[in-house]
Backbone bond lengths (Angstrom), bond angles and torsions (degrees), N, CA, C in turn:
res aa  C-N    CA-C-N  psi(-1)  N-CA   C-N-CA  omega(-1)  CA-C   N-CA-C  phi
1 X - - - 1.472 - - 1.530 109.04 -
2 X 1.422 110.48 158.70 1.600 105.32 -168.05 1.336 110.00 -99.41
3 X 1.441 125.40 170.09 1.250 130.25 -170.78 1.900 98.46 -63.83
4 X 1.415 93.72 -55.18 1.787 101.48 -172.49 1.891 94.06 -45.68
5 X 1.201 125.01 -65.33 1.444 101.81 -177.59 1.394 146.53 -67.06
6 X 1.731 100.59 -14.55 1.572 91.52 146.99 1.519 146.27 -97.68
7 X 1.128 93.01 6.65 1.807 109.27 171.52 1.972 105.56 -73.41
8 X 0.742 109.62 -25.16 1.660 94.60 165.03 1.280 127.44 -92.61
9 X 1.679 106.48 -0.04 1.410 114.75 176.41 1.928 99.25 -94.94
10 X 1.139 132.54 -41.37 0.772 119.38 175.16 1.831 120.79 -81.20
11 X 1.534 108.86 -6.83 1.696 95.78 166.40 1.890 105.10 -81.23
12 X 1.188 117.98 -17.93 0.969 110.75 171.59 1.747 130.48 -77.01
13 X 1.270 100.50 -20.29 1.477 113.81 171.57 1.709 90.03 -84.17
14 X 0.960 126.65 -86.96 1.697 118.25 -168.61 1.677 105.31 -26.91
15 X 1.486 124.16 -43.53 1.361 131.67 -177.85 1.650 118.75 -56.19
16 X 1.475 100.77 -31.16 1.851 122.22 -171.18 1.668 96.13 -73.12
17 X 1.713 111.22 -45.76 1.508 124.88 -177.19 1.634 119.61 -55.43
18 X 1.582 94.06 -51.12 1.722 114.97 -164.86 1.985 95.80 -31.50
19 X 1.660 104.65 -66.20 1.508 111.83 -160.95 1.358 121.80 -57.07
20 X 1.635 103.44 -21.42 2.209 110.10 175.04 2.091 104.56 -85.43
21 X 1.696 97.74 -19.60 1.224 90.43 -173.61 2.057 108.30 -78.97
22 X 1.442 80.42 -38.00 1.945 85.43 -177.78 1.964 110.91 -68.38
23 X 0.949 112.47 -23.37 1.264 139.93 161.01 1.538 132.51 -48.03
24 X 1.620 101.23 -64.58 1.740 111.05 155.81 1.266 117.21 12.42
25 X 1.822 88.14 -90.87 1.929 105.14 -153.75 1.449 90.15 -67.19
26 X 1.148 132.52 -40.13 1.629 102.93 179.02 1.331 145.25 -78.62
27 X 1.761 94.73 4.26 1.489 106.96 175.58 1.602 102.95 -89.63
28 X 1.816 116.18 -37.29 1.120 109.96 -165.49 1.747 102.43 -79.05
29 X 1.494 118.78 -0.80 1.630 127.02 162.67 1.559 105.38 -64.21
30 X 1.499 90.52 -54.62 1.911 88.16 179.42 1.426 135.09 -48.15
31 X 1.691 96.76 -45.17 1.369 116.63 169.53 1.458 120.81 -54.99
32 X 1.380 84.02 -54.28 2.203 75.79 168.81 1.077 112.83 -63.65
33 X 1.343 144.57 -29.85 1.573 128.78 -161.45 1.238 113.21 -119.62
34 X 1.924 114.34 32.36 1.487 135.32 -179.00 1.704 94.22 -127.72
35 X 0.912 137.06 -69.85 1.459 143.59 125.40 1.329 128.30 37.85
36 X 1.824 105.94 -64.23 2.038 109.52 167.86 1.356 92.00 -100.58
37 X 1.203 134.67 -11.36 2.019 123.84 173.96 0.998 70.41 -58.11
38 X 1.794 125.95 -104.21 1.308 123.69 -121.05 1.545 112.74 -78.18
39 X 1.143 127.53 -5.48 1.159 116.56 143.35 2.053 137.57 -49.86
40 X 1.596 84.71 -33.90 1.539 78.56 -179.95 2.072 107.08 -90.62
41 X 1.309 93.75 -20.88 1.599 89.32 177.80 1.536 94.89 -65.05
42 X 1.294 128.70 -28.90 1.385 98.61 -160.47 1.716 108.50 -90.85
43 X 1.728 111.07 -12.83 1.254 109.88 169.39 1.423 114.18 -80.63
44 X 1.489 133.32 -3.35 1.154 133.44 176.53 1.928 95.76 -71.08
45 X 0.885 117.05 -43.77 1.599 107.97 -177.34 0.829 106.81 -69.74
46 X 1.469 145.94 -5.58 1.528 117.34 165.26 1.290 137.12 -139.40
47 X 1.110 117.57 -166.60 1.649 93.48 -155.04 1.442 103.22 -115.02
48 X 1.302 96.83 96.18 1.890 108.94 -166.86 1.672 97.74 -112.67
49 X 1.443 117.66 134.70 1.485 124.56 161.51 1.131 92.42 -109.45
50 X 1.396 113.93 163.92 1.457 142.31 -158.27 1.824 93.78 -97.32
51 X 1.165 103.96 -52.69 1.826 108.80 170.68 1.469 130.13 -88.90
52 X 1.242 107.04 10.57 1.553 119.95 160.99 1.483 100.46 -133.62
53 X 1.510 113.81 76.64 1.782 100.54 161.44 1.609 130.16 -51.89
54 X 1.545 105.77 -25.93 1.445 134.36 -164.40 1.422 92.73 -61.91
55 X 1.431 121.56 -72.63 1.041 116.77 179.45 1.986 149.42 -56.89
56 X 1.500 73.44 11.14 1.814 96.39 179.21 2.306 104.16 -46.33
57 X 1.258 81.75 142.65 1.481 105.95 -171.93 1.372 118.31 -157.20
58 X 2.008 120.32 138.96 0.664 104.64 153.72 1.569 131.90 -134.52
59 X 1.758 109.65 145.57 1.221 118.68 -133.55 1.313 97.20 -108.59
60 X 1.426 122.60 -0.28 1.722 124.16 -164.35 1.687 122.84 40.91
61 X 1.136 127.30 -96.91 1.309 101.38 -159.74 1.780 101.16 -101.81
62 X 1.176 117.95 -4.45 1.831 134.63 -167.04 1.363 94.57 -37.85
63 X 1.572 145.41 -50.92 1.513 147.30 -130.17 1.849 75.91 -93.21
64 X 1.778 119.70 -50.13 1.621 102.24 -153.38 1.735 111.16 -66.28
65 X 1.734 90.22 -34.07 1.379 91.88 -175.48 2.100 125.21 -80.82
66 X 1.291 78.47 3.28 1.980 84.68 179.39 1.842 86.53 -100.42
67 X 0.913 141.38 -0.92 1.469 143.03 147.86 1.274 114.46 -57.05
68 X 0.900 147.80 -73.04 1.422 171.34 140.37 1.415 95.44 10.48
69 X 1.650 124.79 -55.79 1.561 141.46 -145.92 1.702 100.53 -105.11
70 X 1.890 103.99 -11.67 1.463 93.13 -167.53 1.321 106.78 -103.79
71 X 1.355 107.74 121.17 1.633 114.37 177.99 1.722 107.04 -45.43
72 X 1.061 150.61 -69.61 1.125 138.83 -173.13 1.757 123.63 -51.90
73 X 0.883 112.53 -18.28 1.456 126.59 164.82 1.924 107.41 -69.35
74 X 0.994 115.13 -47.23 1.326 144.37 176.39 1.593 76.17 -34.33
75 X 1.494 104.61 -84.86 1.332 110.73 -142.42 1.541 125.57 -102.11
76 X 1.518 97.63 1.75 1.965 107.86 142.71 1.567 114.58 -68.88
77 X 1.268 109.30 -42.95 1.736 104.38 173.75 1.663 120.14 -61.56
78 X 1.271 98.55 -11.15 1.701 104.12 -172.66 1.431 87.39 -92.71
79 X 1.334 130.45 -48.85 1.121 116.08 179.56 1.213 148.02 -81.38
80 X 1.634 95.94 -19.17 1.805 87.00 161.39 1.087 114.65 -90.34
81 X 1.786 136.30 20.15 1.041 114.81 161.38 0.920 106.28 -90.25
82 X 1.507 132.91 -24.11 1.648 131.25 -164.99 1.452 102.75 -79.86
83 X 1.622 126.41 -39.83 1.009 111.58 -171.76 2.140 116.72 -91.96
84 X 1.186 94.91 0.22 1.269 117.05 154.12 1.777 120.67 -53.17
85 X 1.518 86.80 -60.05 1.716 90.05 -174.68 1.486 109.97 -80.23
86 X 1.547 106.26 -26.58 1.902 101.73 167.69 1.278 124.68 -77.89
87 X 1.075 119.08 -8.06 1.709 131.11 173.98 1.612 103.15 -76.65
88 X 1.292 110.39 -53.76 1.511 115.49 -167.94 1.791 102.97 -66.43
89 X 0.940 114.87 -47.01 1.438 127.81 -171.36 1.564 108.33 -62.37
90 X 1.327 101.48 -59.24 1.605 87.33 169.52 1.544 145.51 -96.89
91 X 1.567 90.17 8.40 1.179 118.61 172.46 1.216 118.99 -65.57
92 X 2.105 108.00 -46.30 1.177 111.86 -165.26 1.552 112.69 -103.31
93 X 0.952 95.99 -23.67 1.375 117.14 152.55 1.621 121.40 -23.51
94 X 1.391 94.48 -96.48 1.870 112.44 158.89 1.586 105.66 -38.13
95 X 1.150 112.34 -69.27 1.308 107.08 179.84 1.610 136.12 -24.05
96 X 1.821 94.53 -42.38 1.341 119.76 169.97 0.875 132.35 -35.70
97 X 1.612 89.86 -65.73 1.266 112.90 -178.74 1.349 136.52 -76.68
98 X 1.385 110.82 -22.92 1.748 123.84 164.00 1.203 99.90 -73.19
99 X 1.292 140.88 -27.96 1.693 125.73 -175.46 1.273 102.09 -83.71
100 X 1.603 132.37 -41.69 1.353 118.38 -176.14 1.979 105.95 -71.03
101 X 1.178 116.73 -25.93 1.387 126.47 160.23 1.615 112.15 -37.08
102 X 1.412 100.45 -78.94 1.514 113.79 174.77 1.310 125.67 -37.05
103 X 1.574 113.68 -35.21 1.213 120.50 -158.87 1.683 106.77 -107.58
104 X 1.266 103.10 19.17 1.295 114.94 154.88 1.297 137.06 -67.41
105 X 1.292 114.28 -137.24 1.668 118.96 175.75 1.842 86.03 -128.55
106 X 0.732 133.81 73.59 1.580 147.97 -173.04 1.231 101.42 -84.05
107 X 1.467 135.84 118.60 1.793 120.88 163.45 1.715 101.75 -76.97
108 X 1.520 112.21 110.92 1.454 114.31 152.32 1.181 110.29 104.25
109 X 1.515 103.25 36.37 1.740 118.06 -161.24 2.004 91.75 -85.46
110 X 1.005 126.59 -0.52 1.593 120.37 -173.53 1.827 96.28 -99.61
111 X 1.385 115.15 -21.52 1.024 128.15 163.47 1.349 129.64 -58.36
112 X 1.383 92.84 -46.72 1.537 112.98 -176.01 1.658 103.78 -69.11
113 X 1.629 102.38 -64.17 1.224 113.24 -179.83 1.766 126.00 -50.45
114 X 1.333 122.81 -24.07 1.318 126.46 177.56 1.554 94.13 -84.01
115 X 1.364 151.44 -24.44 1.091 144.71 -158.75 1.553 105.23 -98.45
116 X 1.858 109.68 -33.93 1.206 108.85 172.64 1.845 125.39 -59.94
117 X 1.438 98.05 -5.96 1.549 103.32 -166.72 1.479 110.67 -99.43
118 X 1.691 110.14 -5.53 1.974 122.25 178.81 1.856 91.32 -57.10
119 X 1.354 128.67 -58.35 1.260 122.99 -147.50 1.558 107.94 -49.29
120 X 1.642 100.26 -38.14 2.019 115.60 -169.69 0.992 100.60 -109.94
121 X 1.507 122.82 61.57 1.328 142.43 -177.06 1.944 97.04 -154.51
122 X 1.374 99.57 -13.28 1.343 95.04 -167.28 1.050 112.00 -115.21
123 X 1.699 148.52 130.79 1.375 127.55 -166.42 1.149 104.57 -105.48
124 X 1.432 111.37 134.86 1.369 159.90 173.65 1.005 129.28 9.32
125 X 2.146 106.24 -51.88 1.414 133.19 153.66 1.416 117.85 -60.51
126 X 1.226 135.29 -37.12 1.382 156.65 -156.90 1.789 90.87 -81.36
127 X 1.863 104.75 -60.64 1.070 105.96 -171.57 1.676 112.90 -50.14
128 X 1.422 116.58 -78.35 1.628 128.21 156.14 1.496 113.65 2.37
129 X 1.173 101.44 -76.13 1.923 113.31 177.83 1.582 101.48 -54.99
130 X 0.872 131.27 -52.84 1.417 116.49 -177.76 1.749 111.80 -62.57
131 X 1.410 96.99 -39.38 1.926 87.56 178.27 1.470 109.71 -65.37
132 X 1.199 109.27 -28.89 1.549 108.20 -158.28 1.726 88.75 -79.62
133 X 0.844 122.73 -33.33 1.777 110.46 -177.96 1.872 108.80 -70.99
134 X 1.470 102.92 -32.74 1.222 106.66 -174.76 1.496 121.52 -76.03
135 X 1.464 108.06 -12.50 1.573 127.09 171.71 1.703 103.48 -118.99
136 X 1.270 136.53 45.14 1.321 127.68 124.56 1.399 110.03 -19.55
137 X 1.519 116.37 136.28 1.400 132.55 164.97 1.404 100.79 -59.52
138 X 1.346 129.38 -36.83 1.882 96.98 -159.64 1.488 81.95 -129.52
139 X 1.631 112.89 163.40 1.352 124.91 179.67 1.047 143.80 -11.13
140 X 1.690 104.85 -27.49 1.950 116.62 173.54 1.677 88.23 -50.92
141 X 0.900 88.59 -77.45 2.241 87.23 -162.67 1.254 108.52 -38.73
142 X 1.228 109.10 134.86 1.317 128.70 -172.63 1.652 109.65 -57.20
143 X 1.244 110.32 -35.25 1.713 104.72 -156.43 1.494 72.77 -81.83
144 X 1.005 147.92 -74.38 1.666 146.60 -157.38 1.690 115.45 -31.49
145 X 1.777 104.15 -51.97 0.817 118.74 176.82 1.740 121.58 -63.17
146 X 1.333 127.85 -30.75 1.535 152.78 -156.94 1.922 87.23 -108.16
147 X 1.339 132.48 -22.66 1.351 115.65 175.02 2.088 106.05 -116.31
148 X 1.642 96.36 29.78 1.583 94.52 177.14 1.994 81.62 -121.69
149 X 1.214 110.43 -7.51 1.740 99.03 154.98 1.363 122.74 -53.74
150 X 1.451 109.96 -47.96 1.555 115.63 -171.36 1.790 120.35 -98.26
151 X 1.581 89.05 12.42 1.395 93.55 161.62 1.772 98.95 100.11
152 X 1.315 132.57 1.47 1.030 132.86 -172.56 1.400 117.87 -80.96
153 X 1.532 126.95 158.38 1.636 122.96 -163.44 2.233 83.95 -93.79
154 X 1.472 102.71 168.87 1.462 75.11 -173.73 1.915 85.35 -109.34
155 X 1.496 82.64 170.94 1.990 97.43 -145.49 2.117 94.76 -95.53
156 X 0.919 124.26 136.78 1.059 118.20 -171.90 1.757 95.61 -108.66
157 X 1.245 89.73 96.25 1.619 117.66 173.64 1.243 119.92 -40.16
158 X 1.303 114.18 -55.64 1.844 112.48 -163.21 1.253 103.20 -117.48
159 X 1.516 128.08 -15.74 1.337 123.90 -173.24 1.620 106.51 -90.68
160 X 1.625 141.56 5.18 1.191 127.00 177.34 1.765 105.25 -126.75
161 X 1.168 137.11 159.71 1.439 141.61 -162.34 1.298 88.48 -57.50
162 X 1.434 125.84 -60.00 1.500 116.38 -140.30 1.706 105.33 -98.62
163 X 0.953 103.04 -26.31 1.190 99.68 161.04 1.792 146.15 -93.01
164 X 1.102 91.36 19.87 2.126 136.23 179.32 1.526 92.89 -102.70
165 X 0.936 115.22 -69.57 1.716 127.42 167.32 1.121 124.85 -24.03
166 X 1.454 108.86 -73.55 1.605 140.17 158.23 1.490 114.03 -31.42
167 X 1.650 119.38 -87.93 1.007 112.97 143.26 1.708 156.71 30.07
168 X 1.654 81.21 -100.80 1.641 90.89 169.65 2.040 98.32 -62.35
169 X 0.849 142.28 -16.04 1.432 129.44 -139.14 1.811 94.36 -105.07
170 X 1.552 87.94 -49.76 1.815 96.52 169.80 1.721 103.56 -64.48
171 X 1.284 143.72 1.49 1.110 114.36 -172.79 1.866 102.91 -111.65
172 X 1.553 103.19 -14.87 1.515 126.32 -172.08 1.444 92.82 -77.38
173 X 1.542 122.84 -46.95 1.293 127.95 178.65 1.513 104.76 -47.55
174 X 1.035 102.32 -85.23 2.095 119.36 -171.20 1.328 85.75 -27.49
175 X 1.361 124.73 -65.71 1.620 109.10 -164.36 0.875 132.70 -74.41
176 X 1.761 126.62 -12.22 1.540 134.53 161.04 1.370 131.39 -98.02
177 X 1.302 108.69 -0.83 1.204 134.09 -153.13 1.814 94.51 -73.15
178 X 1.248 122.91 -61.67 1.331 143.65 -171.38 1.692 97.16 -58.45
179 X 1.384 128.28 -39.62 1.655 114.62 -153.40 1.635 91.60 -100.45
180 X 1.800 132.27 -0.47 1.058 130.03 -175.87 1.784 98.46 -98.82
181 X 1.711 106.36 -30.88 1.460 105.59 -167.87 1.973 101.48 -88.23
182 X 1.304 101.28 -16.68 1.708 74.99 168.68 1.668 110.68 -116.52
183 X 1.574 119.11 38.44 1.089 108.05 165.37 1.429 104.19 -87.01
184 X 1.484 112.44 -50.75 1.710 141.58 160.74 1.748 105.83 -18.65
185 X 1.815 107.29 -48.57 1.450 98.54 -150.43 1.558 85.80 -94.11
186 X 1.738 128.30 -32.74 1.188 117.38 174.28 1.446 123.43 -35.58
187 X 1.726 100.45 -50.59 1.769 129.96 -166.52 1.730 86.02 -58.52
188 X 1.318 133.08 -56.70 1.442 116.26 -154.74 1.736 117.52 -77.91
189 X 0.982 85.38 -24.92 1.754 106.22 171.81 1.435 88.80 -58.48
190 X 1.185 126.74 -70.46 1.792 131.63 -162.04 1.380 97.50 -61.52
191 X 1.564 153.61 -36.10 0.732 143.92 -179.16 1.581 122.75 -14.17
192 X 1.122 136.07 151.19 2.041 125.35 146.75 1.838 124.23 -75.18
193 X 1.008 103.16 139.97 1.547 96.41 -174.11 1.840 107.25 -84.12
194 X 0.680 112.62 0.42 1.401 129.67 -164.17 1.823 96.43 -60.88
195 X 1.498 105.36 -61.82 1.849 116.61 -174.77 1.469 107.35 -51.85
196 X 1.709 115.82 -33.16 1.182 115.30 -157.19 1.521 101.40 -87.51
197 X 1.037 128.68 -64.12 1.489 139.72 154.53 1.630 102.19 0.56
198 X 1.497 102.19 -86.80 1.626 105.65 176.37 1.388 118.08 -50.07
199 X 0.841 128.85 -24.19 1.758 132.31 -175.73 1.876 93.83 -80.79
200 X 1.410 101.43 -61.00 1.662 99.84 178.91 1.618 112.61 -39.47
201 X 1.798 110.03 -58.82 1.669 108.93 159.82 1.293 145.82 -6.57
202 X 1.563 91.17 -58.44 1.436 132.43 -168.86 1.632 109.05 -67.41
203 X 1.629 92.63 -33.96 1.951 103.24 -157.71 1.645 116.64 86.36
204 X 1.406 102.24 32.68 1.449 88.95 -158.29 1.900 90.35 -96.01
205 X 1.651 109.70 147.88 1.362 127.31 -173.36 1.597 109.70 -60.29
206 X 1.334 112.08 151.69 2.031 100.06 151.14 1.444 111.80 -29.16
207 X 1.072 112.50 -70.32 1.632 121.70 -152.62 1.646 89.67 -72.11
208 X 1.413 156.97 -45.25 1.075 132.56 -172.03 1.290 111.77 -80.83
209 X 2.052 128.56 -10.91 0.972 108.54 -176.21 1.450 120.95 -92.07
210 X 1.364 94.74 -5.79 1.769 126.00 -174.64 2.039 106.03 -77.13
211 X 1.618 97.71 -29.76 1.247 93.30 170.18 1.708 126.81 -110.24
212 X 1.110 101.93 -2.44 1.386 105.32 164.80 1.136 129.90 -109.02
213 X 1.232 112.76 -32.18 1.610 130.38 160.11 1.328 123.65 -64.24
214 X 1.645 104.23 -87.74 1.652 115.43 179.02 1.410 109.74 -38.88
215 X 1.471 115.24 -77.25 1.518 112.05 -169.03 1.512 125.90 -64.32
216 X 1.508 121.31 -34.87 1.716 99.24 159.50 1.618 124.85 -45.64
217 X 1.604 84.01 -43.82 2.040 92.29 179.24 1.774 118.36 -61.01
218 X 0.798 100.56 -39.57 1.781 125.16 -178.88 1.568 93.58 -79.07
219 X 1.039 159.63 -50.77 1.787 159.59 -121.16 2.191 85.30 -88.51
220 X 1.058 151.00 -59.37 1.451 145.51 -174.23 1.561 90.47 -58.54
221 X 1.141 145.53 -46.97 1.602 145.95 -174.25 1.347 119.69 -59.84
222 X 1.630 96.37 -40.12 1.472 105.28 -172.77 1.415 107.74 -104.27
223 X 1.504 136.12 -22.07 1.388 112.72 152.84 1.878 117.63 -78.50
224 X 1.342 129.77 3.66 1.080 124.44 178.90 1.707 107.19 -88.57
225 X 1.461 109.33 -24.31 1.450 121.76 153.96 1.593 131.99 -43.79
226 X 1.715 88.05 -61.06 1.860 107.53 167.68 1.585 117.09 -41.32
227 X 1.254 94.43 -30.96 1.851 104.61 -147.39 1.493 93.72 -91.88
228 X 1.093 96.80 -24.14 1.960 107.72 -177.58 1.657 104.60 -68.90
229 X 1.249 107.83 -74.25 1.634 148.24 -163.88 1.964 90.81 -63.54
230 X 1.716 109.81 -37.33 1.780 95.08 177.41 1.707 100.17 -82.15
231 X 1.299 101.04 -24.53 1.780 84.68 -176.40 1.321 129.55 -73.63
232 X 1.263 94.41 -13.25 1.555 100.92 -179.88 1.329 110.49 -105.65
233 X 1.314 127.27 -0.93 1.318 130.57 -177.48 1.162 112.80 -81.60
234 X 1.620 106.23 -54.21 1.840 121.04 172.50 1.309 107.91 -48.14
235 X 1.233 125.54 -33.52 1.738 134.09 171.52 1.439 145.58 -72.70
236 X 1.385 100.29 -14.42 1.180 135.68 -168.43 1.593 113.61 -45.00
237 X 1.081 135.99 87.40 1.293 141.11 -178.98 1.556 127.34 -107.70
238 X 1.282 111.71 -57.48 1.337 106.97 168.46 1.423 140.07 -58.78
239 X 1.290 122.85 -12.63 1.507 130.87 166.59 0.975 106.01 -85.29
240 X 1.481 130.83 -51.00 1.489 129.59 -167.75 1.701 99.65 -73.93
241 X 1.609 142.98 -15.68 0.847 150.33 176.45 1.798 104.07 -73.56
242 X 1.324 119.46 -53.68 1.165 112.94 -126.89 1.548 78.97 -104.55
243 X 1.511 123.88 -13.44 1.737 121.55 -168.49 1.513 92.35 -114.03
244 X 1.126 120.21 -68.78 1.652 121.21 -159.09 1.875 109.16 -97.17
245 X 0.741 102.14 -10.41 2.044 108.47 -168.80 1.582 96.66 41.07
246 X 0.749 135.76 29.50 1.917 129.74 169.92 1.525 107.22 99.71
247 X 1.551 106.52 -7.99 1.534 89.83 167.13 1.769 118.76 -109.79
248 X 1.556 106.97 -176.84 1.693 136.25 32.98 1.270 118.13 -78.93
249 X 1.150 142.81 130.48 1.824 128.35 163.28 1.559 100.04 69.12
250 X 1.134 136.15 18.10 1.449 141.96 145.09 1.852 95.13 100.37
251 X 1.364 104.49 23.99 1.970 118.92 179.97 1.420 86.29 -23.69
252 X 1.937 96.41 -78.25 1.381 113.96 -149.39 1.810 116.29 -85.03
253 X 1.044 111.85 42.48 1.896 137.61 -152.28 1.545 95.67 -98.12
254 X 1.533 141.11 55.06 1.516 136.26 147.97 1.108 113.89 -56.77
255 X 1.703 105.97 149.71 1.409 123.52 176.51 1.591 131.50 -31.35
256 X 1.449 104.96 -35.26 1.369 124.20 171.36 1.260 104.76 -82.14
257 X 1.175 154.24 -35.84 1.311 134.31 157.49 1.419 124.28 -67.02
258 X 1.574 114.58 -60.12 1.618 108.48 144.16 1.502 132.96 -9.36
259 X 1.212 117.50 -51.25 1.659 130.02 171.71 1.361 94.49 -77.30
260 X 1.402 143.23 -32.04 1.443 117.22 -162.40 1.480 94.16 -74.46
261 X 1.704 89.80 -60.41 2.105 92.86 -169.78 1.202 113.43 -62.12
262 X 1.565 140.07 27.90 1.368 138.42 135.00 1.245 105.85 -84.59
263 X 0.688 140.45 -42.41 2.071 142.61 -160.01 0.848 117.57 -93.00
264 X 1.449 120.73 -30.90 1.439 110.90 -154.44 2.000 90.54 -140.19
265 X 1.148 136.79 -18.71 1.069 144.35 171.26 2.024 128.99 -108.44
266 X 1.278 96.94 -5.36 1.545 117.55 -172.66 1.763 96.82 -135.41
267 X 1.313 98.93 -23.61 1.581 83.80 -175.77 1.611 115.89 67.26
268 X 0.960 129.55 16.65 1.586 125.65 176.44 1.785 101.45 -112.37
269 X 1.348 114.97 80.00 1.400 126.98 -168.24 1.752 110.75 -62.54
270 X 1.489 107.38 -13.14 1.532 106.82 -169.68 1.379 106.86 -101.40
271 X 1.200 111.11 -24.37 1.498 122.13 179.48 2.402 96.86 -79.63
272 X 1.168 120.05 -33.61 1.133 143.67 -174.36 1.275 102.77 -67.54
273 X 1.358 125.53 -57.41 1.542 148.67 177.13 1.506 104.57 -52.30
274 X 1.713 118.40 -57.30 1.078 121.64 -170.89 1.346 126.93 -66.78
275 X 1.642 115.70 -32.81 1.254 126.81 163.60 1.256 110.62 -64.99
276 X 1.343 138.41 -26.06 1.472 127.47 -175.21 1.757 105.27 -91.11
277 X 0.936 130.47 -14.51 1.400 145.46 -176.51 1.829 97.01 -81.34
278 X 1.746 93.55 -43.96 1.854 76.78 174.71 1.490 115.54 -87.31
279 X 1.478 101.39 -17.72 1.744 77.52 -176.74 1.836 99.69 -81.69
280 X 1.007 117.39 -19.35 1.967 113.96 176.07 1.825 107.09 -44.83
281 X 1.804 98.50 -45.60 1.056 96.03 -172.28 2.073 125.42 -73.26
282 X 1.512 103.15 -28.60 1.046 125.47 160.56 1.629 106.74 -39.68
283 X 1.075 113.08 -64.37 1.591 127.75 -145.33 2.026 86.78 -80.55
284 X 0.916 125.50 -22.98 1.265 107.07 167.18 0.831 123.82 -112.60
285 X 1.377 127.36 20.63 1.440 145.10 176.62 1.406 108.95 -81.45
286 X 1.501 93.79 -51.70 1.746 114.73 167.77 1.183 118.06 -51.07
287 X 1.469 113.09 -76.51 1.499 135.07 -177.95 1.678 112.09 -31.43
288 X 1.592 87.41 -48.20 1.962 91.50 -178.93 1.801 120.11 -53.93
289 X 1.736 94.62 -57.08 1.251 114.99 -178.54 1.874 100.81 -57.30
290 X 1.181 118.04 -28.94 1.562 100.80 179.76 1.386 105.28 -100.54
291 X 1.117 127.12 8.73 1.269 136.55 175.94 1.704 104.54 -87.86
292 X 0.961 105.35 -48.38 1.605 117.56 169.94 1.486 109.82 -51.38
293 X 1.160 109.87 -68.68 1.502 115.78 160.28 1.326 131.08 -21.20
294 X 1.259 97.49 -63.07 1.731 108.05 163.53 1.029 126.60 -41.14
295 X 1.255 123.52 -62.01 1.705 154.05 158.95 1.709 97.40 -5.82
296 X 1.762 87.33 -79.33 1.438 91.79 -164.98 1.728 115.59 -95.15
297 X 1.104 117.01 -0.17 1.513 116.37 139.05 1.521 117.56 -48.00
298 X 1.432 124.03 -39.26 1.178 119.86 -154.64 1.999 102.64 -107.18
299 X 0.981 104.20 -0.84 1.633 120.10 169.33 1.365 105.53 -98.01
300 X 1.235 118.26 -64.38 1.495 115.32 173.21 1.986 119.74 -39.70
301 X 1.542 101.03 -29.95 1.573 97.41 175.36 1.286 104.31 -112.03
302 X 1.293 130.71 -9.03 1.848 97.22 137.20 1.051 148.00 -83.06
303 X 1.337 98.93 -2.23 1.693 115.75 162.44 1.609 119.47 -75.37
């Protein structure tokens, strides 16, 4: 056989290769981050302490269903959903509203805007520790001290349920508050002028053009916001770590802290494993359903 006829057999074999070779690094990406999942699903079945290796076991599903039976599980799931849905709400909320602010005729809005970006410049723990000094229960803390100006008793922040609650929520705010208000103020800038024009035509008010205009146009921005602000909410560990550790009486006690103080504070790593496996599963349970959302938010405004 001649050279000319096997040279297209072998660009075609090198050609069959090209797509597993360009491929690789993202399988061997996959592999790492398939790798500690199924490692921890498989330590969720059993009943491993960290100070009795000896006693390693496996128990299959025993860790999900003694969840089910454990009152404190009960009531981290109540709470990161509740404080899930109050994070998002006033997160995006506020958010809203400083971007439609911004996106005004503002004197010194580049001002504003470079200052809005110190908070997500600051990490997370750093942030926390600074509130928590700044909300001392008695007068040292500044906010205590700055609301005994106006005659106020001062509020003991972290030591009562609702105000541990409270709290952690104002401190999640300050720090997300800025990356939700200039996704919003980016999104309105990007807007088309085209809706507004015709609405002006029309005679149509602020407030009717703000609701027929702005927010259909804005609605893919602002649930792609939600979806951000719920994923990280359900997750939320380092504030509630670094200000409240899960208390008073375990108030401020989410799944992600729940999973730590099994694993890493109880030493029962399978019972630890299992709680983090449910909130994984949670968190894309969510994500999907607002992902869906998105979808057809984002068909509906190109339609």
């Amino acid at each position: 056989m001649s050279d000319v006829a096997i040279a297209p057999r072998r660009r075609r074999r090198r050609g069959w290769a090209l797509p597993y070779l360009l491929m690789a690094p993202a399988l061997v990406l996959l592999a790492g981050m398939l790798y500690p999942f199924a490692l921890g699903v498989y330590y969720s079945m059993t009943r491993y302490w960290l100070q009795y290796p000896n006693r390693f076991r496996f128990i299959w599903f025993d860790n999900y269903l003694d969840l089910l039976e454990e009152p404190l599980f009960s009531r981290a799931f109540q709470f990161t959903l509740g404080f899930t849905v109050a994070a998002v709400v006033v997160q995006v909320g506020l958010g809203l509203a400083v971007a439609l602010f911004l996106h005004g005729r503002v004197p010194g809005r580049a001002v504003i805007r470079a200052l809005m970006l110190m908070p997500l410049m600051i990490p997370p723990v750093i942030t926390a520790l600074m509130w928590k000094i700044m909300m001392a229960s008695s007068e040292a803390g500044i906010l205590n001290h700055m609301l005994s100006w106006i005659g106020i008793d001062p509020v003991n922040w972290f030591g009562s349920i609702n105000g541990a609650i409270v709290s952690v929520l104002i401190i999640d705010t300050w720090g997300n508050l800025p990356f939700v208000a200039l996704i919003l103020l980016g999104a309105l800038q990007a807007l088309p002028t085209e809706p507004y024009e015709a609405a002006k035509v029309d005679g149509a008010g602020p407030i009717d053009t703000f609701r027929y205009v702005t927010l259909p146009l804005l609605m893919p921005f602002i649930v792609l916001v939600v979806m951000f602000r719920a994923m990280d909410s359900l997750r939320i560990f380092d504030v509630i770590y670094a200000t409240t550790g899960g208390g008073p009486n375990d108030a401020t006690t989410n799944l992600h802290i729940m999973a730590y103080q099994y694993g890493f504070q109880w030493y029962q790593m399978g019972k630890g494993m299992a709680q983090a496996i449910v909130l994984l599963i949670l968190v894309v349970i969510v994500s999907t359903l607002l992902m869906k959302l998105w979808n057809k938010a984002s068909e509906r405004t190109v339609n």
